[in-house]
C-alpha positions as CSV (number, residue, x, y, z in Angstrom):
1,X,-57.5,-82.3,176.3
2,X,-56.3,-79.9,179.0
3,X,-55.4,-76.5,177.7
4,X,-52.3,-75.0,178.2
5,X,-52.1,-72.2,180.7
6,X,-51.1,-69.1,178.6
7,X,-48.8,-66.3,181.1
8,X,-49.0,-63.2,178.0
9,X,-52.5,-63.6,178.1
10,X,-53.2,-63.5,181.5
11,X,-51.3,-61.3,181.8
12,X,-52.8,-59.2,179.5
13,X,-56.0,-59.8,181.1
14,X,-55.1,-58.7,184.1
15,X,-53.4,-55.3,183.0
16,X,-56.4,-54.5,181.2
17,X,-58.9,-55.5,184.0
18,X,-56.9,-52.9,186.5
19,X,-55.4,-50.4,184.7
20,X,-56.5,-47.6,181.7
21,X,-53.4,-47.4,178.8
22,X,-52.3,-43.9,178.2
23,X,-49.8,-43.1,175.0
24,X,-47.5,-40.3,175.5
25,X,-45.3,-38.5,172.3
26,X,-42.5,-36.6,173.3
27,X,-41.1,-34.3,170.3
28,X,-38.2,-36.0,169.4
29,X,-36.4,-32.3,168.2
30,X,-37.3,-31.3,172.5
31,X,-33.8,-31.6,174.2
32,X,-35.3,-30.6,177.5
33,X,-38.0,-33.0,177.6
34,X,-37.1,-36.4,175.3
35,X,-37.6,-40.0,176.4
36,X,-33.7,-40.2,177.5
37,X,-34.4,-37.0,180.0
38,X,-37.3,-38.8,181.6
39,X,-35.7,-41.9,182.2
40,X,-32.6,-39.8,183.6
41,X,-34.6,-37.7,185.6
42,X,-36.5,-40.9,186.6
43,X,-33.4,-43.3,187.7
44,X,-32.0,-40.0,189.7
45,X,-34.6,-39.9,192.0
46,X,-34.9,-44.5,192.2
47,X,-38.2,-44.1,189.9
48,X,-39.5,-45.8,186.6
49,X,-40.8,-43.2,184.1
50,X,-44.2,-44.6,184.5
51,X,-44.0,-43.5,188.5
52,X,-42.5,-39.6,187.3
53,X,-45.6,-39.2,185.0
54,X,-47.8,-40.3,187.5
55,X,-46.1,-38.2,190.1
56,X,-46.1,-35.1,187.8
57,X,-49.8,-35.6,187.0
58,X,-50.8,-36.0,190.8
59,X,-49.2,-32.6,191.2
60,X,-50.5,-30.3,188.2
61,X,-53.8,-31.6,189.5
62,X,-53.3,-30.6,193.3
63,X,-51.6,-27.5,192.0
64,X,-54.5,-26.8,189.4
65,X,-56.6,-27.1,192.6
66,X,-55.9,-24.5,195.0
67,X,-55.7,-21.9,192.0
C-alpha cells in the first residue's frame, strides 16, 4: 500500500529544517506598539510583520555595533 503524500507535514518539515521559531508578546494595554500597529506599519511600507521584525532586528544589531 502506497502512502499518501502528506503537504502539512512536509511542510512542517521543511520550516523546521530552515528556520528557528521565535514567539513575540506584545502588551495588549500598549497602544503604540500592539499587533494591529505592526501590521499597519507593516502593510504601509508593502511588508508582512515577519519582514518589519526582521528588519528592526537587523538594525538594533548594526546600530548596537558601531556604539
Amino acid at each position: 500500500m502506497e502512502k499518501e503524500f502528506n503537504s502539512v507535514k512536509y511542510r512542517n518539515d521543511f520550516n523546521k529544517q530552515r528556520y528557528n521559531r521565535v514567539s513575540l508578546m506584545l502588551p495588549a494595554a500598549d497602544q503604540e506598539i500592539n499587533l494591529e500597529a505592526l501590521k499597519a506599519h507593516a502593510a504601509e511600507r508593502g511588508e508582512s510583520v515577519n519582514a518589519l521584525v526582521l528588519r528592526a532586528i537587523r538594525e538594533l544589531i548594526r546600530q548596537d555595533r558601531v556604539k
